[in-house]
C-alpha positions, -999 to +999 in steps of 0.1 A: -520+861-500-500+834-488-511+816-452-484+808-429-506+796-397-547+783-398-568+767-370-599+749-384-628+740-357-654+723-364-682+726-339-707+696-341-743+709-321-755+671-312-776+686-281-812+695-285-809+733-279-798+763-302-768+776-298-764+812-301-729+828-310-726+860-280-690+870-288-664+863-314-623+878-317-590+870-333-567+883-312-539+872-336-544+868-372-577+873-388-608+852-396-603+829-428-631+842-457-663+825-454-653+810-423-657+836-400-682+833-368-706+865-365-721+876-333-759+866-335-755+835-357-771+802-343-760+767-344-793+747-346-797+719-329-779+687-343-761+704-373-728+713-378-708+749-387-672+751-393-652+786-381-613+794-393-583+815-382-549+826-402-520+843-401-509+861-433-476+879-415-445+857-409-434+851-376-471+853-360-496+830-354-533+830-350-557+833-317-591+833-317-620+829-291-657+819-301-685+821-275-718+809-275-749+811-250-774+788-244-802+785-221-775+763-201-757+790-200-723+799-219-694+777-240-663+796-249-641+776-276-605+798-276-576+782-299-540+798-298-517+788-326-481+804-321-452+809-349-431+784-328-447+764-300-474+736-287-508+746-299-535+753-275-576+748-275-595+750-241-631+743-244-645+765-210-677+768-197-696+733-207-730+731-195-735+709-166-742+670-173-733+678-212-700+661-226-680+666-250-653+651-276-625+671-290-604+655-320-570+678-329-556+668-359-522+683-360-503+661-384-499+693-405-482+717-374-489+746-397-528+740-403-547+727-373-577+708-372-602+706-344-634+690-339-658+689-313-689+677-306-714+688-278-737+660-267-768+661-242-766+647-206-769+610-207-803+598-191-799+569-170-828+541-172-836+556-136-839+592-151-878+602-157-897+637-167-921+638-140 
């Protein structure tokens, strides 16, 4: 089966807390084999999983959303890849104090790549656990 549209993410976990995933959907397209986020999985804490969308059809992209709780509460990753257009990834929901870095690679319109990496609040030299 040919593949006419794909969105790669990358999610990097470079916080000290698990991330579970609460909700996954392709609201265009489908999920990529092997590469497809399942509700209860869990991103341990500084590792790495990589989640894919595609569109099979011509003339329509892909759309996905990938949600994940914490104890921080909730990240929602959503990525929209049209047939003609700009695409589009909103990172929503990022805990407070936590920062993150998003990379697209779009040199290849067709077949997006995005990474991003979640980090934990800075500490300042002020900061203490008391």
């Amino acid at each position: 089966m040919t593949v006419y549209r794909s969105v790669k993410v990358v999610f990097q976990n470079s916080t000290n807390q698990v991330l579970t995933v609460q909700g996954v959907a392709t609201l265009k397209g489908q999920w990529t084999d092997k590469l497809a986020p399942k509700q209860g999985d869990e991103v341990p804490p500084q590792s790495a999983v990589t989640w894919m969308s595609e569109s099979t059809v011509i003339g329509s992209g892909t759309s996905a959303f990938v949600r994940m709780g914490s104890v921080h509460g909730y990240i929602r990753l959503s990525w929209t890849l049209p047939w003609v257009g700009r695409f589009d990834f909103t990172p929503e929901g990022i805990p407070d104090g936590c920062r993150k870095d998003v990379n697209i690679d779009d040199r290849q319109p067709d077949a997006v790549v995005v990474s991003i990496t979640l980090h934990d609040p800075r500490r300042g030299n002020n900061d203490r656990d008391d």
